[in-house]
N, C-alpha and C positions, 0 to 999 in steps of 0.2 A: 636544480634540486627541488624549489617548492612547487616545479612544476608535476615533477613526478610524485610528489604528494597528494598535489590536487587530482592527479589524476587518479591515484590510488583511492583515495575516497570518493571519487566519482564511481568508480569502480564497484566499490562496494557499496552505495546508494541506489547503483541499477540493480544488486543482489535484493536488497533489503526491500525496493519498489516491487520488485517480482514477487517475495514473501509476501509483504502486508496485501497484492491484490491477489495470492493463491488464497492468503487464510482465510477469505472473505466468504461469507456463505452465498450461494447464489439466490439470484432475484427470483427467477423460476426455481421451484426444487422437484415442479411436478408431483405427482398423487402423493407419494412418500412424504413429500414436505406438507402437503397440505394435513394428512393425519395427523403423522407426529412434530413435524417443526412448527407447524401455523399455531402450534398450542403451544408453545414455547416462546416465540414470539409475541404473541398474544400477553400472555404471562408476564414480560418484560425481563426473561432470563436470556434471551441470545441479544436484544435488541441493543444493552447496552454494549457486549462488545463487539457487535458491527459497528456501531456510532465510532467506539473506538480506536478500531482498523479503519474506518474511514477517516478519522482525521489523519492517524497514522500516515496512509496513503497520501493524503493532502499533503502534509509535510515536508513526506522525502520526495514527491514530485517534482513542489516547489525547490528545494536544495539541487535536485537530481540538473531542474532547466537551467537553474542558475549557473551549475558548476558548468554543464556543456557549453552556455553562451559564454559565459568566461574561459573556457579551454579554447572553443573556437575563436575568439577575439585576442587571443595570446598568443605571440608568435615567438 
């Protein structure tokens, strides 16, 4: 039983890993980004929430390896 929990929120931690690195804006954005995002950036209006979604990321990665080394290590 609290296996199949754990795996349930493993589950839903690879969902939520996939979200926080979709909503991320890209490093390149090419010409577009440079007109209108680079002034945005600039400004310190997107910058804070990539910082963020970056830790975001950080987070559930760390949770994401932990649950699989522990799912794989349980038999």
């Amino acid at each position: 039983m609290l296996k199949a929990i754990l795996t349930a929120f493993h589950i839903l931690l690879s969902l939520a890993l996939i979200a926080a690195v979709i909503m991320q804006s890209g490093r390149s954005a090419g010409l577009s980004g440079v007109i209108s995002g680079g002034a945005e950036s600039f400004l310190g209006k997107k910058k804070s929430l990539d910082e963020l979604l970056g830790k975001i990321t950080i987070a559930v990665a760390v949770l994401y390896a932990l649950t699989a080394l522990f799912l794989a290590v349980w038999r």
